[in-house]
Backbone bond lengths (Angstrom), bond angles and torsions (degrees), N, CA, C in turn:
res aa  C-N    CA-C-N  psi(-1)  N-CA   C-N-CA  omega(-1)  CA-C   N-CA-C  phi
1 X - - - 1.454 - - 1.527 110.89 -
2 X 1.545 110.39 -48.31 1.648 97.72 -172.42 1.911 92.46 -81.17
3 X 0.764 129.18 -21.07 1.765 118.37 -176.93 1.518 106.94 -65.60
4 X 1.140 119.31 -33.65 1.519 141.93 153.44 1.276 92.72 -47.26
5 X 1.207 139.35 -108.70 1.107 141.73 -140.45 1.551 115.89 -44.97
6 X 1.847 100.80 -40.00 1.712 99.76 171.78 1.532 121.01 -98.47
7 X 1.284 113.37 31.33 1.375 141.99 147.02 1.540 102.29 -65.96
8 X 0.920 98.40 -99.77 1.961 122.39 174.18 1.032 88.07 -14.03
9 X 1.368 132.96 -95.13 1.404 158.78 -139.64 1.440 106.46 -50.47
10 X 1.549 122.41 -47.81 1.276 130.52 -166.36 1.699 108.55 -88.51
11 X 1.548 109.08 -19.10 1.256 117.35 -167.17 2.130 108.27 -98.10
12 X 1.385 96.43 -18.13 1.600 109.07 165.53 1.591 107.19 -82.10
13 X 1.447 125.22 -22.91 1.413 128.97 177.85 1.570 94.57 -79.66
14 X 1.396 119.47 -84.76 1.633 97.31 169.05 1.346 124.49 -15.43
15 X 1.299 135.30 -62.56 1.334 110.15 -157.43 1.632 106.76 -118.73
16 X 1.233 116.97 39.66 1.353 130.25 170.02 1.533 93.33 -123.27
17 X 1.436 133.78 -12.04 1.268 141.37 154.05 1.571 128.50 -37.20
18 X 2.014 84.03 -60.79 1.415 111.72 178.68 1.937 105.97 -73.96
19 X 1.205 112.60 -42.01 1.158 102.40 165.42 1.474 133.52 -45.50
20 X 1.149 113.45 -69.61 1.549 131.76 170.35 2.072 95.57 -33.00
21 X 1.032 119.06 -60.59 2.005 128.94 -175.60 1.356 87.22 -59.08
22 X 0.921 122.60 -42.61 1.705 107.59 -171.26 1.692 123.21 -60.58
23 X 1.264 82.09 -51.74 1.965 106.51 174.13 1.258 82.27 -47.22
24 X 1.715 104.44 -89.99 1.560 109.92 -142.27 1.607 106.82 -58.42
25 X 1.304 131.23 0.91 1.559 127.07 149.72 1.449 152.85 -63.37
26 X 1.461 82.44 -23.43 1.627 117.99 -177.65 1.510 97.80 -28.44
27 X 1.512 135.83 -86.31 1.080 113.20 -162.66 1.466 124.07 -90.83
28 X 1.041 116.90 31.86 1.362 120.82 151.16 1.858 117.48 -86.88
29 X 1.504 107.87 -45.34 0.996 125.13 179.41 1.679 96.34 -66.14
30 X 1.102 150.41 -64.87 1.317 144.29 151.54 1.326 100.00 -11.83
31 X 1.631 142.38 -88.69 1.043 145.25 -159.36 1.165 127.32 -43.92
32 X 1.586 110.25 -54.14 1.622 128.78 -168.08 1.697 91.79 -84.74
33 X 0.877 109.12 -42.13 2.098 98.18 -162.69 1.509 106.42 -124.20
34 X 1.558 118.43 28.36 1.329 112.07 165.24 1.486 114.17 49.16
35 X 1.279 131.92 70.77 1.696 120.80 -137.36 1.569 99.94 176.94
36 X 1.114 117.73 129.69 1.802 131.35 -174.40 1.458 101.28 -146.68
37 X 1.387 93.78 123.02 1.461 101.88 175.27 1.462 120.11 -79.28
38 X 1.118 115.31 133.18 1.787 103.33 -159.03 1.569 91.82 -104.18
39 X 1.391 109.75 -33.46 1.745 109.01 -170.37 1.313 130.82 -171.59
40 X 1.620 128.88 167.09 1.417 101.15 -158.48 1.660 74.72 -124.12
41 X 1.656 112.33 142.22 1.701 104.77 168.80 1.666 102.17 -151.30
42 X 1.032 123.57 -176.33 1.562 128.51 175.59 2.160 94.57 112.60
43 X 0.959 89.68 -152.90 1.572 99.09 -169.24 1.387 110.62 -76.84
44 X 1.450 115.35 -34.37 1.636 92.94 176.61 1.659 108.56 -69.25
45 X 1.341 138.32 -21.17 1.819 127.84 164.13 1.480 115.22 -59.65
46 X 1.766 111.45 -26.74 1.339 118.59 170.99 1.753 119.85 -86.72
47 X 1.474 120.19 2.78 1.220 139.55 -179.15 1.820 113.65 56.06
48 X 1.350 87.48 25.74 1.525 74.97 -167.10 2.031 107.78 -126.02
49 X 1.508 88.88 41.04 1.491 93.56 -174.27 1.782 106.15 -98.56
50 X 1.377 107.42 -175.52 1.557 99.42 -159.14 1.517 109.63 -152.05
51 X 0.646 145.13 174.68 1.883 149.09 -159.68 1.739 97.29 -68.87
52 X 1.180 139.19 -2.37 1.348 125.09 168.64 1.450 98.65 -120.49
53 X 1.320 107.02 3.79 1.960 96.81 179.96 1.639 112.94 -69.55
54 X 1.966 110.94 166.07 1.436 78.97 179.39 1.617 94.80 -133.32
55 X 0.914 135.01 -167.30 1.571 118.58 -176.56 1.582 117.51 -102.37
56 X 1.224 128.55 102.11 1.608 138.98 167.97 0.955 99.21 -40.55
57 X 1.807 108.97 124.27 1.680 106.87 153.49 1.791 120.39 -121.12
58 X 0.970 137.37 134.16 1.169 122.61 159.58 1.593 138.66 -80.92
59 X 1.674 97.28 117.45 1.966 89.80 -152.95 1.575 90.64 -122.47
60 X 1.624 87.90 159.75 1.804 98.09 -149.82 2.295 68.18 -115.01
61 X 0.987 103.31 154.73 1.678 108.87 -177.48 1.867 100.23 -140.76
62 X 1.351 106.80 125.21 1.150 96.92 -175.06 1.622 102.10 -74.74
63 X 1.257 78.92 -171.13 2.119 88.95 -166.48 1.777 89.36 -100.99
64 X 1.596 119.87 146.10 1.201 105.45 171.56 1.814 115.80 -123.21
């Protein structure tokens, strides 16, 4: 149960990691790939993702 728990624990730091890089990318990611992240969804918004999950984004792509 607690090895479980720092499973979870270490695997929401991973990908609340990747979250946090995403934000603070925004306008680079705007810049280089014409590209706005509109949203983050899949199982980590449902909390129930796990050491092979990967993070859903929803990306708006400009038209060129």
């Amino acid at each position: 149960m607690v090895s479980t728990l720092i499973l979870n624990l270490k695997e929401h730091i991973v990908i609340e990691n990747l979250r946090r890089l995403i934000v603070e990318m925004q306008d680079v990611i705007r810049q280089r790939y014409k590209a706005e992240i509109k949203g983050i969804f899949g199982s980590y918004t449902r909390s129930d993702f796990h050491a092979d999950s990967d993070l859903d984004l929803l990306v708006d792509f400009d038209e060129v």
